[in-house]
N, C-alpha and C positions, 0 to 999 in steps of 0.2 A: 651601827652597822650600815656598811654601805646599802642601796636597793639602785642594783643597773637596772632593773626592770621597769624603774620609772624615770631616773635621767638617763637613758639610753634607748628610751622607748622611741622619740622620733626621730634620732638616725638610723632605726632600725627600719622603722616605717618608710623612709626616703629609700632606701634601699630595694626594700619590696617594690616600690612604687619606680622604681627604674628600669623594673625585669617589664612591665608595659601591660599588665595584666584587668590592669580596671584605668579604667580615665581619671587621674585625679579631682577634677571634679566631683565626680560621683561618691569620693569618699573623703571631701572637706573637714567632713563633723570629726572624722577620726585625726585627721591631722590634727586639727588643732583642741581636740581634747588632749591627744600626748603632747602638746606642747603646755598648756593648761597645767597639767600635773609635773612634769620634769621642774614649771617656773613655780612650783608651790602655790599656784593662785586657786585651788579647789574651795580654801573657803570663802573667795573671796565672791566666786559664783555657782556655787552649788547648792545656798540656799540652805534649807535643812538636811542636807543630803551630803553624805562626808565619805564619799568610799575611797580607796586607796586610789584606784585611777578615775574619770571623772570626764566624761562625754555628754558637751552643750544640745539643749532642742529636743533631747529627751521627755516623752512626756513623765512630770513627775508625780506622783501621791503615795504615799506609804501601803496603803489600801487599795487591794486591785479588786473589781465585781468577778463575780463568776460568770455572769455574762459577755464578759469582753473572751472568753475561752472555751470554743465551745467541745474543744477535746475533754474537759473535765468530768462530763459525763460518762468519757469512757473510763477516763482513768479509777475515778471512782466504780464504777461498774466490776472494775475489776481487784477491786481492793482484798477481796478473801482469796483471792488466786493469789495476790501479792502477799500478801500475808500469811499463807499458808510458804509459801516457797521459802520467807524468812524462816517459820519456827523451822523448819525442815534445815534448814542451815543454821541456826542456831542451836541446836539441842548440842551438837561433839566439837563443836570449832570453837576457838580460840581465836574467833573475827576482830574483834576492835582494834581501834587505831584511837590515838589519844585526841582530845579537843584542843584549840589553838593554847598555848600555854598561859597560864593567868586568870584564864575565863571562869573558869571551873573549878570547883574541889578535885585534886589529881584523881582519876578514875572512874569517875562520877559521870564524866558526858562521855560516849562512847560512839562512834562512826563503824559500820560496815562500808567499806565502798564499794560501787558499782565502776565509779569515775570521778578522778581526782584534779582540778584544774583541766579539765576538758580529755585527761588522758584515761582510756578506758581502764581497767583494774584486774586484768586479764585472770589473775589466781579466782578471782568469786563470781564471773561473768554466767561460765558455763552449769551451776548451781539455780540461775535464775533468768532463765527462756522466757516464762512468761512476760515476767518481770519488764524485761528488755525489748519484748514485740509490743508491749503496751504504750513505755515511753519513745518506741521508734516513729509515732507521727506527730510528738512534740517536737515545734522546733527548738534543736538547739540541747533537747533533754539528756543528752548523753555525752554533751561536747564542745556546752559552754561553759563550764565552770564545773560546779561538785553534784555528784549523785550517788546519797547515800542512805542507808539508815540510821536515821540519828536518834540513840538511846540517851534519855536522861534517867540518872534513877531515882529514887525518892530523897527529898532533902536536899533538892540542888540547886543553886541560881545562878544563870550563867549570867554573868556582869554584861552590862549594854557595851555594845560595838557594831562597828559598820563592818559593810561588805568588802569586796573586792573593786566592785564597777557596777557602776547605775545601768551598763551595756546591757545586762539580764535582769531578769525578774526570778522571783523564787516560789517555790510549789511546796509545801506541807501537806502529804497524803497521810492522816491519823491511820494508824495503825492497832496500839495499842495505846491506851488513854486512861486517865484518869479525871477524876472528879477535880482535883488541887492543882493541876496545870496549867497553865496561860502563858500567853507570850504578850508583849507590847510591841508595839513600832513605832513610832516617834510619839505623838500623846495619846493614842489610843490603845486599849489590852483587848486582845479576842484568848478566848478558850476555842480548844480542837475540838470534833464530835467523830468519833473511832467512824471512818468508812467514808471522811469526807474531806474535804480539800480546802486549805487556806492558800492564798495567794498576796504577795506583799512585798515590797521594794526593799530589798534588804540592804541597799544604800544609806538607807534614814537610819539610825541607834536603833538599835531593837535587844529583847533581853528576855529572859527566859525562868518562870520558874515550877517547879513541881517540889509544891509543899507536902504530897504524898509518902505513901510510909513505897507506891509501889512504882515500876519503870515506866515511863511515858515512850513509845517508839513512833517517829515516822517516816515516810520515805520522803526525802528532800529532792528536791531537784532544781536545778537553777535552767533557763529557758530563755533566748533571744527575747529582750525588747523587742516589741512587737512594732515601735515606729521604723525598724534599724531596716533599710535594705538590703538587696543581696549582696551586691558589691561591698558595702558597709562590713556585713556578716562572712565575706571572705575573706576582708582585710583583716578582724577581729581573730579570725581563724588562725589566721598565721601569727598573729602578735601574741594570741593564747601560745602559740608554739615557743615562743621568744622569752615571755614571760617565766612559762615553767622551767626551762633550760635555765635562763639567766639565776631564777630564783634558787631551783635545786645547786645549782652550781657554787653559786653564792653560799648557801646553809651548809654543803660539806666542807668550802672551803676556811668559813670560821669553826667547824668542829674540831677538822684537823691541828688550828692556830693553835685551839683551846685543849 
């Protein structure tokens, strides 16, 4: 399958960069990450770190402190509000959206979204107010990439794979948990504790399993790299815009083939 979203990424960028809006200077690191990935060199410098698109100087570690975030207190603080909004949306709806294909036993890893590739999810927004004024003083938490509820249910492993782009960092609010669930990130495994918060490069292989008989739920969020500037995270904004387009486009245009 073709993907323009990644050989078409820096003449898309050059384009942007002609309307005069940031100095190119200021957003080097992007040009030549899309140029990086379009020439297929990501393994060739990304180290242990393999995501689809792939931006140099990044600080990397699979493992992020909680102290490098000091919003996580709140987020956590508010995890029984967030968690309440879910069951209250889960009891009559018919929420999920399926897991990337292959990962999973079909039905088995299950998403609510909030926001999809940085696009908000407009049908399940207005169900969850709290939810949304919580994640509104993260950067980036509603607009870098995916924000969802991720159900796994019992007896599932989701196979190792990377992310999208090293560009975000990723947030695990436990929500509903079990005893038999764990995740790894490149050689390391953490287990969740329901009401608290992992943080982790979802760039590196990471995998997933709950050996329990019951559903593990969390609230995911993906969040600017915190070295990334603003000019950086404007460019990023609009290539998120290019991306989803190019991709949706692309995926209806091999269904209809098919």
């Amino acid at each position: 399958m073709d993907k323009p979203w990644i050989t078409e990424g820096p003449r898309e960028f050059e384009r942007w960069l002609a309307l005069g809006e940031v100095d190119p200077k200021q957003v080097e690191r992007i040009r030549e990450g899309l140029e990086i990935t379009a020439q297929g060199r990501i393994s060739e410098v990304g180290g242990d770190q393999s995501p689809t698109i792939f931006f140099p100087g990044l600080t990397a570690r699979p493992w992020w402190s909680r102290d490098d975030f000091p919003w996580l207190d709140d987020l956590e603080a508010a995890a029984p509000v967030i968690r309440g909004e879910f069951h209250a949306f889960d009891q009559d709806v018919d929420y999920t959206a399926p897991a990337p294909t292959g990962l999973a036993e079909d039905g088995k890893w299950r998403a609510l979204y909030l926001a999809c590739i940085g696009r908000p999810y407009a049908r399940n927004l207005p169900a969850f107010p709290q939810t949304l004024k919580t994640l509104s003083v993260i950067p980036g938490g509603t607009s870098c990439g995916m924000t969802n509820f991720s159900t796994v249910l019992g007896g599932t492993h989701i196979a190792p794979h990377s992310g999208f782009t090293n560009a975000h960092l990723r947030c695990h609010l436990s929500l509903i948990n079990t005893n038999s669930s764990r995740i790894r990130v490149a050689n390391e495994e953490r287990s969740w504790e329901e009401g608290k918060a992992l943080v982790f490069d979802d760039s590196y292989e990471h995998e997933v399993w709950n050996e329990g008989s019951d559903r593990r739920t969390v609230l995911l969020l993906d969040f600017w790299h915190p070295d990334l500037t603003a000019p950086e995270i404007a460019a990023l904004t609009h290539m998120m815009d290019i991306w989803r387009r190019m991709y949706s486009r692309n995926f209806w245009a091999h269904q209809v083939a098919a």
